[in-house]
VOBA-1610 file (N, C-alpha, C; in pm, whole numbers, padded with zeros to 5 digits, always signed):
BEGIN
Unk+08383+05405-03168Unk+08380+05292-03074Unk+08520+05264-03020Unk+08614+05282-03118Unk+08760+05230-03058Unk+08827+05390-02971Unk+08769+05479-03006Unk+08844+05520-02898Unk+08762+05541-02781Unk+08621+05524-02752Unk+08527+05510-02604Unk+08606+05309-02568Unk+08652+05244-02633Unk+08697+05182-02562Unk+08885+05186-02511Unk+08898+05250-02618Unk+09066+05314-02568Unk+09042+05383-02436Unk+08975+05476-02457Unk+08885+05549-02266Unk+08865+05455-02190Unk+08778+05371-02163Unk+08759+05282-02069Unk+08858+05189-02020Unk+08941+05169-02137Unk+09080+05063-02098Unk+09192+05155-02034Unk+09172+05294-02055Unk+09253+05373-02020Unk+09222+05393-01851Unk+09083+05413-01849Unk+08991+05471-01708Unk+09048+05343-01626Unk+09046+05197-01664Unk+09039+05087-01611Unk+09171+05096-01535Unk+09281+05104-01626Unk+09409+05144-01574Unk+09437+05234-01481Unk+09390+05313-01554Unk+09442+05436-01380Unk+09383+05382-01290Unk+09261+05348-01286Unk+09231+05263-01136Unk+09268+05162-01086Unk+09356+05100-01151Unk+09439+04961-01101Unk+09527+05046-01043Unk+09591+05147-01108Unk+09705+05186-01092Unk+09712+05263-00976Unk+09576+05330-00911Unk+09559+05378-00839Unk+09514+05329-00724Unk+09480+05213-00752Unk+09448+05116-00615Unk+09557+05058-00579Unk+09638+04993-00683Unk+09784+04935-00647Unk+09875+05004-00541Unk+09884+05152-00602Unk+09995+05229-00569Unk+09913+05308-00378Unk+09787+05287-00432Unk+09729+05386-00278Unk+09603+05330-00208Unk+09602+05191-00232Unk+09468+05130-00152Unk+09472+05159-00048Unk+09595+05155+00089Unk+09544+05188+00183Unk+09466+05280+00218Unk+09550+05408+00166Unk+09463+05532+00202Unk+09319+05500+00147Unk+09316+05460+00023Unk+09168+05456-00047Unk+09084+05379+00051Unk+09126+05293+00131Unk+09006+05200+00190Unk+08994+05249+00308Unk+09108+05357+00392Unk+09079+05428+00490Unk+08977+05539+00438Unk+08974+05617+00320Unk+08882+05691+00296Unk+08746+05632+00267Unk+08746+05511+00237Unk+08630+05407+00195Unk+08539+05418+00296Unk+08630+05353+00396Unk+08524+05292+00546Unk+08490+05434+00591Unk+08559+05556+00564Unk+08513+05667+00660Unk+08408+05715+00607Unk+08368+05707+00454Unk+08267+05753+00345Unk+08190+05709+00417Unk+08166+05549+00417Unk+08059+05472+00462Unk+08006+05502+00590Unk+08111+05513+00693Unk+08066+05558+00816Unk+07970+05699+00825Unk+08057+05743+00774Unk+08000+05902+00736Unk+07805+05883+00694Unk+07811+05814+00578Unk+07643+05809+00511Unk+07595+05721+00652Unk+07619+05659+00693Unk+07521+05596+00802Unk+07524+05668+00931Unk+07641+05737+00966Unk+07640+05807+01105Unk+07732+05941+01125Unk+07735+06061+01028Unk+07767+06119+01017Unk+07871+06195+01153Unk+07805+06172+01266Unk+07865+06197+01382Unk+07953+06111+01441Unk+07949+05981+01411Unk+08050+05863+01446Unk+08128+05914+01329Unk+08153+05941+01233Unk+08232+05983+01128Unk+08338+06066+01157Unk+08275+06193+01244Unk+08357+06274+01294Unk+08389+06258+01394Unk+08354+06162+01482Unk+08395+06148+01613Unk+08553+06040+01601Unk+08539+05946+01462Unk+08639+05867+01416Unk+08793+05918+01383Unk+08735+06062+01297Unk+08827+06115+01238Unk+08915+06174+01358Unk+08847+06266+01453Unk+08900+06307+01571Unk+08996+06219+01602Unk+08961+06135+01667Unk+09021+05981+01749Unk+09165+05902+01634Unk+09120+05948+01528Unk+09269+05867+01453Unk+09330+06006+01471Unk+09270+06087+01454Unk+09419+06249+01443Unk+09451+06273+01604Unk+09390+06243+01701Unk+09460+06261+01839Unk+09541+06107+01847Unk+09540+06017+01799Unk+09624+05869+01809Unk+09752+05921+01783Unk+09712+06010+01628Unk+09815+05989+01573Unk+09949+06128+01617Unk+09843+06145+01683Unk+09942+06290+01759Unk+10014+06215+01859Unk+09944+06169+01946Unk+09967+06132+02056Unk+10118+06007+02057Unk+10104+05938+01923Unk+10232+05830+01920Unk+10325+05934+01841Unk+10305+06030+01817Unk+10371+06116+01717Unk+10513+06089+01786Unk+10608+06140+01850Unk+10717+06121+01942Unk+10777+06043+01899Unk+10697+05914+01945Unk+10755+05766+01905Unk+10829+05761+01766Unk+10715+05732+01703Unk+10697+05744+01577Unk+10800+05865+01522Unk+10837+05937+01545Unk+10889+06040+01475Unk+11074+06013+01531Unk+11111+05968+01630Unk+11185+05913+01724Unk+11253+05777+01589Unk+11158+05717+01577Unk+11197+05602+01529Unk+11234+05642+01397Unk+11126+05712+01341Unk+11200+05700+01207Unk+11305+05835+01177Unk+11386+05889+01285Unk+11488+05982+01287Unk+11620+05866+01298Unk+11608+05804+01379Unk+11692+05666+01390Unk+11718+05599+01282Unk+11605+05597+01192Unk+11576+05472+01068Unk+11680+05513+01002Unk+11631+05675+00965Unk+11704+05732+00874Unk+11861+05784+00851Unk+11830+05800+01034Unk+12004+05805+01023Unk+12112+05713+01011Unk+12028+05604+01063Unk+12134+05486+01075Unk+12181+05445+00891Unk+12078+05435+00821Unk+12100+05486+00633Unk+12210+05570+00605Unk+12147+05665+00656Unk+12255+05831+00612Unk+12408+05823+00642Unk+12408+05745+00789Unk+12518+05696+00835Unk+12603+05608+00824Unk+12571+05523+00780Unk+12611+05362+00762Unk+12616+05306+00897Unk+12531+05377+01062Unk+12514+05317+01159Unk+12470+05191+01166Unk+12379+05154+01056Unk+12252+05035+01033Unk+12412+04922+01047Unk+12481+04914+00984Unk+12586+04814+00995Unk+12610+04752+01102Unk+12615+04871+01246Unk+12649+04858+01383Unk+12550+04816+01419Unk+12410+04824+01384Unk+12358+04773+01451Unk+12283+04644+01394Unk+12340+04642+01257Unk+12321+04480+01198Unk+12445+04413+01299Unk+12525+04452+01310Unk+12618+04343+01423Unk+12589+04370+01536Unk+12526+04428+01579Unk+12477+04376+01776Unk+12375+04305+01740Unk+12311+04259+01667Unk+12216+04115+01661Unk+12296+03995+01543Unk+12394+03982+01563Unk+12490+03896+01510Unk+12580+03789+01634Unk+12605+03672+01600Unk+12712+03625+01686Unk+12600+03512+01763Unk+12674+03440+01864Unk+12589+03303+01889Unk+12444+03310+01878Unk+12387+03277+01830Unk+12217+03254+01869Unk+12179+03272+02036Unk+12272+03162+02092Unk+12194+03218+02227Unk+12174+03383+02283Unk+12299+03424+02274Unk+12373+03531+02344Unk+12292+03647+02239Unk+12256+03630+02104Unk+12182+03693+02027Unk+12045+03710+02073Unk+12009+03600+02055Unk+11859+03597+02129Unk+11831+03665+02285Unk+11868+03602+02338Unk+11898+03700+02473Unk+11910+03833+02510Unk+12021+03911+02455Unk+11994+04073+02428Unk+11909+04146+02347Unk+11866+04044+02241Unk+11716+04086+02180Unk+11614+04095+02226Unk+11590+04027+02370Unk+11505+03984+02436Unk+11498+04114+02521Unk+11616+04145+02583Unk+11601+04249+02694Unk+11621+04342+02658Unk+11642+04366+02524Unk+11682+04512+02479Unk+11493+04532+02477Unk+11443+04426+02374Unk+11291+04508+02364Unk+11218+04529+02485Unk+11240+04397+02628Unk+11186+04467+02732Unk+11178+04605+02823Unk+11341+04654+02728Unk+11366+04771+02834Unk+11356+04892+02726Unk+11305+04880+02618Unk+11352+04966+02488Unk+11187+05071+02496Unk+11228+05187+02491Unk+11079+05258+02419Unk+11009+05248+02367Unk+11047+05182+02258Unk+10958+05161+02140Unk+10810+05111+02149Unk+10705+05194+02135Unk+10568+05107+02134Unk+10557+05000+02024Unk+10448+04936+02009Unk+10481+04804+01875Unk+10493+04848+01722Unk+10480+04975+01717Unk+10438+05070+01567Unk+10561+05125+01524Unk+10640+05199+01716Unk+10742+05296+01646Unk+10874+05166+01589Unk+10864+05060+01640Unk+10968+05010+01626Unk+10986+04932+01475Unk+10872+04970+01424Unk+10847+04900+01260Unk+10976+04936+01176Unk+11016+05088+01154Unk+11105+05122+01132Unk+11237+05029+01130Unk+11291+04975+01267Unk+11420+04983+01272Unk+11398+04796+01232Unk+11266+04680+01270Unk+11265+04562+01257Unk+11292+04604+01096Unk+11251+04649+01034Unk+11210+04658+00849Unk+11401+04656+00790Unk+11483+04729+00863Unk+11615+04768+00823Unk+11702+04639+00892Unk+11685+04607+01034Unk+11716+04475+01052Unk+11737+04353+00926Unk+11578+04339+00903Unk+11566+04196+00838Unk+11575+04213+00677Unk+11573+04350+00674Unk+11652+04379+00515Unk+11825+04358+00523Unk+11866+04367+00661Unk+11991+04344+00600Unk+12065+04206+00639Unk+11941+04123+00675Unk+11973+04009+00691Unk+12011+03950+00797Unk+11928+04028+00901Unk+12033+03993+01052Unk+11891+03875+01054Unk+11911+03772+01137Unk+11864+03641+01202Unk+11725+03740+01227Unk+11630+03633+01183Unk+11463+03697+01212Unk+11481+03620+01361Unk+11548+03470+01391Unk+11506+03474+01546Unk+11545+03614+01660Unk+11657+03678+01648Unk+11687+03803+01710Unk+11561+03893+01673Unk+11547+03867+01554Unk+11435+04018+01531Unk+11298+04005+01614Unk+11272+03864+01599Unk+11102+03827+01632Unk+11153+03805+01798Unk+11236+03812+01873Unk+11264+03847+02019Unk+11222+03980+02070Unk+11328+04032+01996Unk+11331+04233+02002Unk+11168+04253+01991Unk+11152+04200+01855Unk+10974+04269+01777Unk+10855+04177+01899Unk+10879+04063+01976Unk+10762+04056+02089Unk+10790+04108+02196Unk+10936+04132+02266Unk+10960+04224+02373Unk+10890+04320+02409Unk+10942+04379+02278Unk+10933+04581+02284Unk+10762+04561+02326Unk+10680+04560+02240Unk+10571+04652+02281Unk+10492+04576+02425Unk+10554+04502+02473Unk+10490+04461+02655Unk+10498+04586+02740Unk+10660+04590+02709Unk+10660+04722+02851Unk+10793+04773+02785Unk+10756+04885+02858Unk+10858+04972+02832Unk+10908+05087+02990Unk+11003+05137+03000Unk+10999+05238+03105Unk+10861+05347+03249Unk+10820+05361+03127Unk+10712+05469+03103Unk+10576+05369+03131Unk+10577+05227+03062Unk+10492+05197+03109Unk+10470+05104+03272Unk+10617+05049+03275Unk+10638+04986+03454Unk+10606+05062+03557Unk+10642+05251+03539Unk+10598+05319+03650Unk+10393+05329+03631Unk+10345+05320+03474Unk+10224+05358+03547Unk+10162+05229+03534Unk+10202+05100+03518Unk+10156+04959+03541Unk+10202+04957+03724Unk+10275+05008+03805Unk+10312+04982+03900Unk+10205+05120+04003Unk+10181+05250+03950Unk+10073+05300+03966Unk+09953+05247+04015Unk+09904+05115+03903Unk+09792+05108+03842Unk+09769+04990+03925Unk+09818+04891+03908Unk+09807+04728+03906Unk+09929+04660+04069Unk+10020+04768+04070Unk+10109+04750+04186Unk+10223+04691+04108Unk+10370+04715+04223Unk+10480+04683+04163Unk+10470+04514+04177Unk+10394+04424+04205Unk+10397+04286+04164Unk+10356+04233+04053Unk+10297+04319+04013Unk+10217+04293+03845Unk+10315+04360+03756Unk+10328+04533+03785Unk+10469+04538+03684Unk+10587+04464+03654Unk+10591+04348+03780Unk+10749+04318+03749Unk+10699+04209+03663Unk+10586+04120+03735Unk+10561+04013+03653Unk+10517+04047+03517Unk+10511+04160+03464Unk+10435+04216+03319Unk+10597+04204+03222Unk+10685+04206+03306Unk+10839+04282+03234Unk+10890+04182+03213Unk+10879+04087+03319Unk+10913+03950+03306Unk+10878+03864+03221Unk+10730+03855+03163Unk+10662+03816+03056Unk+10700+03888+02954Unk+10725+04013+02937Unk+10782+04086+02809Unk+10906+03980+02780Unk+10992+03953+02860Unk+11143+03917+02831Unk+11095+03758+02804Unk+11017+03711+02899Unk+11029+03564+02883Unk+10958+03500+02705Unk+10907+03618+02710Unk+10798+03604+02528Unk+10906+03647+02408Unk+11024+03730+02487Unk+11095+03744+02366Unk+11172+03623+02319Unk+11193+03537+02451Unk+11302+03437+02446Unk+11226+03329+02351Unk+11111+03290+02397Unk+11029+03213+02342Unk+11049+03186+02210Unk+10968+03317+02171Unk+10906+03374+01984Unk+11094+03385+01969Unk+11174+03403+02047Unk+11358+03377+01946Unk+11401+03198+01925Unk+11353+03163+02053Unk+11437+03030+02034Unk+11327+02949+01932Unk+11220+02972+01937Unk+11119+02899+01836Unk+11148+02912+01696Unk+11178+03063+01677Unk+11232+03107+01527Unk+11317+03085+01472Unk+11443+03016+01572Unk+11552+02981+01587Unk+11542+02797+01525Unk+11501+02782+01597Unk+11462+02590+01576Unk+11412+02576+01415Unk+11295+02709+01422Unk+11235+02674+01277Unk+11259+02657+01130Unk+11422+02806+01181Unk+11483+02802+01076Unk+11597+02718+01039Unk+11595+02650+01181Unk+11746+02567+01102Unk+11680+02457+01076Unk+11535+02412+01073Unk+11467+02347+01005Unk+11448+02372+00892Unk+11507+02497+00803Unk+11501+02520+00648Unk+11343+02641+00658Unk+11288+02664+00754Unk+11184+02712+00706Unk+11184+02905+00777Unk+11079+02969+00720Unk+11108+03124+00721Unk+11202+03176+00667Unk+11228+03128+00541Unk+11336+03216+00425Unk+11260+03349+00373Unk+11343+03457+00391Unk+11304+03558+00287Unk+11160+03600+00360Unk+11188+03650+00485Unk+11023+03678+00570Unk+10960+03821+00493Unk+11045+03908+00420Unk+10973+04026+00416Unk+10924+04014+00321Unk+10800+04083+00286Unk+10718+04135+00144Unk+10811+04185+00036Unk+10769+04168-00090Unk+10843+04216-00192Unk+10817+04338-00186Unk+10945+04403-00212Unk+10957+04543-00228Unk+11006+04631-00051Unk+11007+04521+00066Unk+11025+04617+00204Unk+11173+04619+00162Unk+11224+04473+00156Unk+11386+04498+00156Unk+11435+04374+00105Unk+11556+04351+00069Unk+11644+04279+00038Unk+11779+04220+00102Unk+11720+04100+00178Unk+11838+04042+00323Unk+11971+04019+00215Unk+11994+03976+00116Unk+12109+03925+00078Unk+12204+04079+00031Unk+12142+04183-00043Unk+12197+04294-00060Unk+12257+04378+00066Unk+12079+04338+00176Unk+12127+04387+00335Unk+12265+04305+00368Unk+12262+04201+00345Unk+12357+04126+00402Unk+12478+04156+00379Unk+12509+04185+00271Unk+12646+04240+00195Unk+12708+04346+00321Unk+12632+04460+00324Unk+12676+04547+00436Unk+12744+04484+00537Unk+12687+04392+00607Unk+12733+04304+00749Unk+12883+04259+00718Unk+12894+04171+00604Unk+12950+04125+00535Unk+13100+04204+00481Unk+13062+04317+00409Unk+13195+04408+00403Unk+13141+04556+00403Unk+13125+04580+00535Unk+13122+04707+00601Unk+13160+04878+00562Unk+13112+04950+00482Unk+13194+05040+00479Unk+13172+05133+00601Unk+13261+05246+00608Unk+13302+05329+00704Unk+13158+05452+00754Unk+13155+05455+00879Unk+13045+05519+00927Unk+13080+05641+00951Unk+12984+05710+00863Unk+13046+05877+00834Unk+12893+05950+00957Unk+12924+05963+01063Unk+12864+06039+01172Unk+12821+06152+01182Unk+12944+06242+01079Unk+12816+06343+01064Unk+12812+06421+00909Unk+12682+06299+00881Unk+12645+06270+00752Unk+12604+06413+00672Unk+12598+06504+00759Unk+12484+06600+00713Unk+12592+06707+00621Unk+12701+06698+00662Unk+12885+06774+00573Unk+12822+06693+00433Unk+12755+06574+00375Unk+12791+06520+00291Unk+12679+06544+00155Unk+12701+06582+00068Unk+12535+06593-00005Unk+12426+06467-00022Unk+12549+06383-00040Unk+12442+06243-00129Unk+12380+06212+00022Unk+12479+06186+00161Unk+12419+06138+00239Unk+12264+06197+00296Unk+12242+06388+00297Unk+12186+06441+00322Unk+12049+06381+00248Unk+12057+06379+00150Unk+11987+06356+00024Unk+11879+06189+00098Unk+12027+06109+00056Unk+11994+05957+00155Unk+11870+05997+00316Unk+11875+06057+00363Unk+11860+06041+00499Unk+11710+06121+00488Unk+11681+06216+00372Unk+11595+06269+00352Unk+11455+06168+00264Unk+11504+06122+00222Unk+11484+05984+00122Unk+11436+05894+00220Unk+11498+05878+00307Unk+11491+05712+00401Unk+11340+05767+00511Unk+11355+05899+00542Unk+11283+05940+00675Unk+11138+06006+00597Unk+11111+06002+00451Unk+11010+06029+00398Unk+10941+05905+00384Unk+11030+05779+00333Unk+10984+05662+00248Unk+10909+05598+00420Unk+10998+05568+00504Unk+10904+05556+00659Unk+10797+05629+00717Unk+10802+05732+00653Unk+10667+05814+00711Unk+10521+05792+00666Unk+10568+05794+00536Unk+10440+05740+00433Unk+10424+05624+00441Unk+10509+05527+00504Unk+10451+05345+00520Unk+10376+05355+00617Unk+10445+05431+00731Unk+10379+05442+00880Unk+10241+05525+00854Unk+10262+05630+00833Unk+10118+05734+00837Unk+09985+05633+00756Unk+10021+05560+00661Unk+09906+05489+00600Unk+09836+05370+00665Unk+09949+05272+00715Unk+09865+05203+00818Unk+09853+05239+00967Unk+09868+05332+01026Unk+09822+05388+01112Unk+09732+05432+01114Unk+09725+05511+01053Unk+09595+05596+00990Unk+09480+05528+00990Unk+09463+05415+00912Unk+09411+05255+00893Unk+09353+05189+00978Unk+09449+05181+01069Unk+09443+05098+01220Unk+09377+05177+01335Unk+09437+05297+01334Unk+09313+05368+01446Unk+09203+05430+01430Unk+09121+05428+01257Unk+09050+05418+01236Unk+08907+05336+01282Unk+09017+05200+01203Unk+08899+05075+01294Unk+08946+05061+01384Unk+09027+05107+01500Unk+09021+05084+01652Unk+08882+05188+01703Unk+08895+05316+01664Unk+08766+05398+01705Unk+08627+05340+01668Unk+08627+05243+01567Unk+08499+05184+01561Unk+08438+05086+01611Unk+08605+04999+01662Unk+08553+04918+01790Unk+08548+04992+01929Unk+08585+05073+01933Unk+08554+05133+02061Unk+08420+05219+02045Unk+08376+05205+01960Unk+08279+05326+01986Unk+08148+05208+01955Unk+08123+05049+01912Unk+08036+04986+01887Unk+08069+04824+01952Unk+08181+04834+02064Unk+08208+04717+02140Unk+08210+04783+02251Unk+08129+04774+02348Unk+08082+04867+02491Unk+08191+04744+02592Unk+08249+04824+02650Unk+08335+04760+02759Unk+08277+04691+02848Unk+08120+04681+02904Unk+08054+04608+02973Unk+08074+04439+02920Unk+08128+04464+02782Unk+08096+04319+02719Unk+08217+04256+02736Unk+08356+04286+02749Unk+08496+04273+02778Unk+08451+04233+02935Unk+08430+04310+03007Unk+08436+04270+03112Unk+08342+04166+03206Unk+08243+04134+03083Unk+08121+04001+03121Unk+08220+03899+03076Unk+08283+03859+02931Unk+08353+03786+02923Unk+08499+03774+03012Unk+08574+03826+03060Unk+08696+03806+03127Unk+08649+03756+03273Unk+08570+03790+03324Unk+08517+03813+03470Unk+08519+03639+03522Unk+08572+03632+03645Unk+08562+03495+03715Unk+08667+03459+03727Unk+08733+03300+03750Unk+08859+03277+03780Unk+08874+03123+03747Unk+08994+03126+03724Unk+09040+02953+03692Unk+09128+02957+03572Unk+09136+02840+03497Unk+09213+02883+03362Unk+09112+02936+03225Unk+09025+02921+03237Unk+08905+02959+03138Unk+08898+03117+03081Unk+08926+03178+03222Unk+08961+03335+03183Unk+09052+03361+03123Unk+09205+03275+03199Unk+09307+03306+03140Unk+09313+03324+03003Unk+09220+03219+02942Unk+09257+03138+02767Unk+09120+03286+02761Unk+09064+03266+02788Unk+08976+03419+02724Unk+08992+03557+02697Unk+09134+03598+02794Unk+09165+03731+02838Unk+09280+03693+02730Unk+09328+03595+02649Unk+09456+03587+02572Unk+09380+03574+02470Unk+09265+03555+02406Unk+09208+03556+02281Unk+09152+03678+02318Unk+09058+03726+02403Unk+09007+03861+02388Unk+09167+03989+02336Unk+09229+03923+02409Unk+09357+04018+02382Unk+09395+04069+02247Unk+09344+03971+02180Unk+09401+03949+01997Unk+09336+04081+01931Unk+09203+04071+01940Unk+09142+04195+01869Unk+09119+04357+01996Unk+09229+04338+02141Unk+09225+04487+02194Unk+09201+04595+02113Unk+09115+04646+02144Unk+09101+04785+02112Unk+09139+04935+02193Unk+09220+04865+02325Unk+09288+04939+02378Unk+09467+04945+02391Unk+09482+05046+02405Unk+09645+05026+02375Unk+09698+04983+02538Unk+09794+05000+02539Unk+09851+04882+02658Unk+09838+05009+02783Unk+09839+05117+02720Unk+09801+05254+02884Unk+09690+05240+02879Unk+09580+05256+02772Unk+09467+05270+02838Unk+09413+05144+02893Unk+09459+05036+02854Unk+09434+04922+02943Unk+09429+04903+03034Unk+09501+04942+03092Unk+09541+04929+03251Unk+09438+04956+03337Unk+09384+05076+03346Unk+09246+05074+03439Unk+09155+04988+03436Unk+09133+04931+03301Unk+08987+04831+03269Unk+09054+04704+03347Unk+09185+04669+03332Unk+09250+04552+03354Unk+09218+04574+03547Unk+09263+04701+03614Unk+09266+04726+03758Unk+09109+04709+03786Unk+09002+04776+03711Unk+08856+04733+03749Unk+08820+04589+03765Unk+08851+04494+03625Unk+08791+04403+03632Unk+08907+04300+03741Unk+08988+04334+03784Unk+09049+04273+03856Unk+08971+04301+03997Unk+08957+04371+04094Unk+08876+04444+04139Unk+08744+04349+04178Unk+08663+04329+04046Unk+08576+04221+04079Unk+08574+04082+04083Unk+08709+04063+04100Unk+08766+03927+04137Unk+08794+03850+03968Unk+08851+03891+03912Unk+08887+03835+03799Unk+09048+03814+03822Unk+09048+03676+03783Unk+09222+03641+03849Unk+09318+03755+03763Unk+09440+03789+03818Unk+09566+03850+03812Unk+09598+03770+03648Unk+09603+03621+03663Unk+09673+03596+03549Unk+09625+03573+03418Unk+09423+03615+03411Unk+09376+03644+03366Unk+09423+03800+03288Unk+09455+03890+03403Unk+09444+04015+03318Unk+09612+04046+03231Unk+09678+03926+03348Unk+09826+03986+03258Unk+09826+03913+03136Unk+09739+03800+03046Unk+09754+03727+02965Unk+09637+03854+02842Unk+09548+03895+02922Unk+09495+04027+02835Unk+09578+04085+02807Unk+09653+04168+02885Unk+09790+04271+02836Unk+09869+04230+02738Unk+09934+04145+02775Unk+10063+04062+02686Unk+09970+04015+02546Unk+09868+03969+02551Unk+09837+03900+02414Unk+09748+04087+02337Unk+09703+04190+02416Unk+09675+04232+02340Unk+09794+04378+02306Unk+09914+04357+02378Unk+10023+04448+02322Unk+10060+04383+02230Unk+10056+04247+02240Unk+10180+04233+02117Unk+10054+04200+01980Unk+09945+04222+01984Unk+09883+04180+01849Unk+09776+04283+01864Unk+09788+04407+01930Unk+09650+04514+01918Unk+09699+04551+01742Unk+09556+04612+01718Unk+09521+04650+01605Unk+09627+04684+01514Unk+09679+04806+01567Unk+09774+04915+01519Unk+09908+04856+01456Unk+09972+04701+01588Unk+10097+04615+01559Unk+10064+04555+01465Unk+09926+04491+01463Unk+09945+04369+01355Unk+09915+04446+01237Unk+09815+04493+01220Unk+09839+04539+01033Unk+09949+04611+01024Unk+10070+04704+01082Unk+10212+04680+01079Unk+10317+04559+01039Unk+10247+04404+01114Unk+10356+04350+01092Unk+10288+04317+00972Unk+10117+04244+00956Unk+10098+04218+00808Unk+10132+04312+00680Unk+10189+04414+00667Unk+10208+04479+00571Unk+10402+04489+00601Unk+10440+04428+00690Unk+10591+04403+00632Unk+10680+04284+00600Unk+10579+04206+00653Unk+10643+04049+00623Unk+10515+03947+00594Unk+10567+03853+00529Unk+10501+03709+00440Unk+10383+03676+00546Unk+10274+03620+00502Unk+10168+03584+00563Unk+10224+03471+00670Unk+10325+03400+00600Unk+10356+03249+00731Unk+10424+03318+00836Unk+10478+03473+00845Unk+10540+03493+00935Unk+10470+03549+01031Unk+10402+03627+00971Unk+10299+03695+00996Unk+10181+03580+01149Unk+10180+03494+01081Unk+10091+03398+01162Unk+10174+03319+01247Unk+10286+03293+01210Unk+10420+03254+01299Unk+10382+03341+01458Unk+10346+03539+01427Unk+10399+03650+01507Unk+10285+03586+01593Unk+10191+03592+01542Unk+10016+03596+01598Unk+10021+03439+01702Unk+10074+03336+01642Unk+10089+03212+01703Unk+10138+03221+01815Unk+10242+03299+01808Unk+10403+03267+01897Unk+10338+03402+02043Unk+10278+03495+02024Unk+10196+03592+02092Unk+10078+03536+02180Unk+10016+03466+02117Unk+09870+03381+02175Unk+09913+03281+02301Unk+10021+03190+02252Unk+10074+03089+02278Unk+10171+03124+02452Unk+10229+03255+02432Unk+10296+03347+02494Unk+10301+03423+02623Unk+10160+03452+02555Unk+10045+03533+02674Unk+09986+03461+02738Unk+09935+03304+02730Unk+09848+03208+02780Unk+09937+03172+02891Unk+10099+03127+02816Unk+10184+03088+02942Unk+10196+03195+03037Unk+10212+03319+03039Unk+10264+03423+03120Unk+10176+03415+03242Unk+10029+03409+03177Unk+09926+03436+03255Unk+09879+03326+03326Unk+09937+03180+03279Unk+09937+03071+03368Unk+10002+03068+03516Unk+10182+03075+03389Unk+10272+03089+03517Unk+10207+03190+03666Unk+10182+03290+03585Unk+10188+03432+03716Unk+10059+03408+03792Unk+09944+03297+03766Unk+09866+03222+03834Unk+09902+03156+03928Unk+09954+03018+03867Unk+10015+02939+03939Unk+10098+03043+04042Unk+10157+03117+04050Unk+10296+03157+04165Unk+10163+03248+04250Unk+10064+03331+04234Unk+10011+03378+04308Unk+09943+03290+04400Unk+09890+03129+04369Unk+09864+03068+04414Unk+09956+02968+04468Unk+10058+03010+04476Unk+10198+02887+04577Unk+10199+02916+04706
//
């Protein structure tokens, strides 16, 4: 008897231990099991759709965490813990326009926010940069200006920047109200250790790769990001293929359709759970516009569902505290409603 229960206490353990250490993957393999026994062909049609996602942001993603790692390997991360240092305003501000004009989709840039706020730079700079970036980017103004015309791209870029300022100066107020200490999850990073770096700087060795330990470091840093990223990604465009494949776009576009402020506030909550990424958006956004669905309707879709589609938010929920977390989601909702007001109101002046 005592050792069939030494077994079972043993069995019990490894499965804590194994859920602890690898739930994501486990619950990405979970839902696909399940999918699988009920629709064997949606199963595979799922799996497809997360391995072309995940090709397809591959770049990014691979981009970012070459950066992550070097800036580690390097002691670059220092330099760029001090360009988000120094007045709040003037901080906030280049945080703002760096993410409007920056590449980064909302996923690849997980990487470099995670090394930021580990080393203690101001979360109002970070939560600027982190709502900027994924509005627009380069790549996406020429085919938003394609798509929608260059009056909607500019006003889309403009809302990128004006949402960074927002979600900074709000984060800004909140904290010198004492509140958002210590935003990251246990175990992403450590602002006061980060902080030290800022603090007393050592020397940035550029080309790290002459060095063993650094080599070592940089190999270390660009594995430990891959495996955070690949798991909730993986995750996320999972259940994005299942809302796309059991939320028929006829139904997006019955709800958004018409004009006044009613859409607006609908196309900024529909935005929350997008199941499209901010390119493939664009056409559905140019159709239902098309059938007379106001302009500031569809730019309050865009903006509320770049900065909180699927893929961003279980990103940011798996790197920082639930209050911040809902802080991101608040300050996004809140964000997108104005954008899509304002750019109302001015079409109608």
């Amino acid at each position: 008897m005592t050792d069939i229960n030494l077994a079972t206490t043993g069995a019990a353990g490894f499965a804590r231990s194994l859920w602890r250490d690898h739930r994501v993957w486990l619950t990405s393999a979970l839902i696909l099991g399940v999918v699988a026994l009920w629709d064997a062909g949606q199963a595979r049609d799922s799996l497809v759709f997360t391995a072309r996602s995940l090709l397809n942001t591959a770049p990014f993603l691979f981009l970012s965490i070459f950066v992550a790692a070097w800036a580690v390997a390097t002691g670059a991360d220092n330099l760029i813990a001090r360009a988000f240092t120094g007045a709040p305003a003037l901080m906030i501000l280049l945080a703002a326009l760096a993410g409007g004009l920056s590449p980064f989709c909302s996923c690849g840039v997980i990487p470099l926010i995670a090394a930021l706020l580990a080393m203690g730079v101001p979360l109002s700079a970070v939560m600027a940069f982190w709502l900027a970036s994924p509005v627009m980017d380069p790549s996406m103004f020429v085919l938003t200006t394609g798509v929608l015309g260059l009056e909607f791209a500019i006003a889309k870029t403009l809302a990128a920047v004006g949402l960074g300022l927002f979600g900074g100066w709000t984060v800004h107020l909140l904290s010198r109200a004492g509140g958002l200490v210590e935003p990251l999850r246990e175990g992403i990073g450590d602002g006061g250790c980060g902080g030290g770096k800022v603090r007393d700087p050592k020397p940035v060795i550029w080309r790290f790769w002459t060095h063993a330990d650094r080599r070592a470091k940089f190999g270390r840093e660009a594995l430990s990001v891959t495996l955070f990223l690949a798991k909730w990604l993986t995750l996320a465009f999972l259940l994005e293929s299942l809302m796309l494949a059991f939320i028929p776009a006829e139904t997006v576009t019955s709800v958004l359709g018409g004009t006044g402020l009613a859409p607006i506030a609908l196309g900024t909550l529909v935005g929350v759970p997008a199941y499209l990424n901010g390119y493939a958006a664009l056409p559905l956004v140019g159709g239902l516009i098309e059938q007379g669905m106001a302009h500031g309707a569809g730019l309050a879709f865009l903006v509320a569902g770049g900065v909180t589609s699927l893929p961003a938010a279980i990103a940011v929920w798996a790197l920082v505290k639930p209050r911040v977390f809902v802080l991101y989601i608040a300050l996004s909702l809140t964000g997108a409603f104005a954008a899509g007001l304002l750019f109302q109101l001015w079409g109608m002046a």
